[in-house]
C-alpha positions as CSV (number, residue, x, y, z in Angstrom):
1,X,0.0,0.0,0.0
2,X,1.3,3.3,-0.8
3,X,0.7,5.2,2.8
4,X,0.2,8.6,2.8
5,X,1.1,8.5,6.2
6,X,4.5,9.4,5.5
7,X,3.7,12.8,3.6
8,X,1.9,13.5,7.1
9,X,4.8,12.8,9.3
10,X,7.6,14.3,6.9
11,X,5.9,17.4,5.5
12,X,3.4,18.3,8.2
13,X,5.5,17.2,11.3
14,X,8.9,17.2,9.9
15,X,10.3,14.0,10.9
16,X,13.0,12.6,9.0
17,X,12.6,10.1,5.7
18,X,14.5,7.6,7.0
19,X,12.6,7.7,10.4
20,X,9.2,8.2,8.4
21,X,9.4,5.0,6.5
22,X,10.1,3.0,9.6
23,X,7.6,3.9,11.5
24,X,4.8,4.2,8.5
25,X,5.7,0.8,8.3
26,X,5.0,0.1,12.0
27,X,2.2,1.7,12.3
28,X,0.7,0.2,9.5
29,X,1.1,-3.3,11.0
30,X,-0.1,-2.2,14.1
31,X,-3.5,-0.5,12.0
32,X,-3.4,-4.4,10.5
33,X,-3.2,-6.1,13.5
34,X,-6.2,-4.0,15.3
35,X,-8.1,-4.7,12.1
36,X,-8.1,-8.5,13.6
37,X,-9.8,-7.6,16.7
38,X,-13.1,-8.0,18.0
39,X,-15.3,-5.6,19.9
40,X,-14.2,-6.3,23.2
41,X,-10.5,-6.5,22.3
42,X,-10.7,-2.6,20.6
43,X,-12.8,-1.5,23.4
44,X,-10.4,-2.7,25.6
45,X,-7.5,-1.1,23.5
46,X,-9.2,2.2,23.6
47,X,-9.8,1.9,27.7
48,X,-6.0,0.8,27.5
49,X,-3.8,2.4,25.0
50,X,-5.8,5.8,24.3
51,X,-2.7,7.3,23.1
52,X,-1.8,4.8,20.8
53,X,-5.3,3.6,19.6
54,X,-5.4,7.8,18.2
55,X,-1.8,7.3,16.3
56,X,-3.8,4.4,14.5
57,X,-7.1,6.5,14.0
58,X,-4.6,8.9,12.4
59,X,-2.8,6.6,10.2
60,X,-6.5,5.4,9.3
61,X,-7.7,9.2,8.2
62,X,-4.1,9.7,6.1
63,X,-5.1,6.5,4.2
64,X,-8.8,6.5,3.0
65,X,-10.6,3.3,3.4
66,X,-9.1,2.5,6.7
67,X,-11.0,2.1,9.8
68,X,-9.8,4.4,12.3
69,X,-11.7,2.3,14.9
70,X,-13.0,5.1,16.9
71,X,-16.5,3.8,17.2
72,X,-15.0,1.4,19.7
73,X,-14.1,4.5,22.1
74,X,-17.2,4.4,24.2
């Protein structure tokens, strides 16, 4: 998938490439790996990992078509 993710973190935020890539890349597995969950499990990532579960709703609105999951934050 070509992630626009990285135009985010390098020309809005100003990280650098190599950094971008890397952690485009992370992210996007963890966005996968989320994807896998069911309703308890994402209810309890949002109760859990608030800060992280956002970075993935993030990653999910710089790449139309992914869940950003945040209907599980109730």
């Amino acid at each position: 998938m070509n992630s626009k993710y990285k135009t985010y973190l390098t020309d809005d935020l100003g990280m650098t490439d190599t950094r971008a890539d890397e952690f485009d890349q992370i992210i996007g597995e963890l966005h996968r790996s989320i994807a896998k969950m069911d309703a308890h499990n994402l209810r309890l990532m949002w109760t859990a990992f608030d800060g992280l579960m956002n970075n993935v709703a993030e990653y999910a609105d710089n790449n139309s078509g992914l869940n950003d999951f945040r209907e599980w934050n109730k």
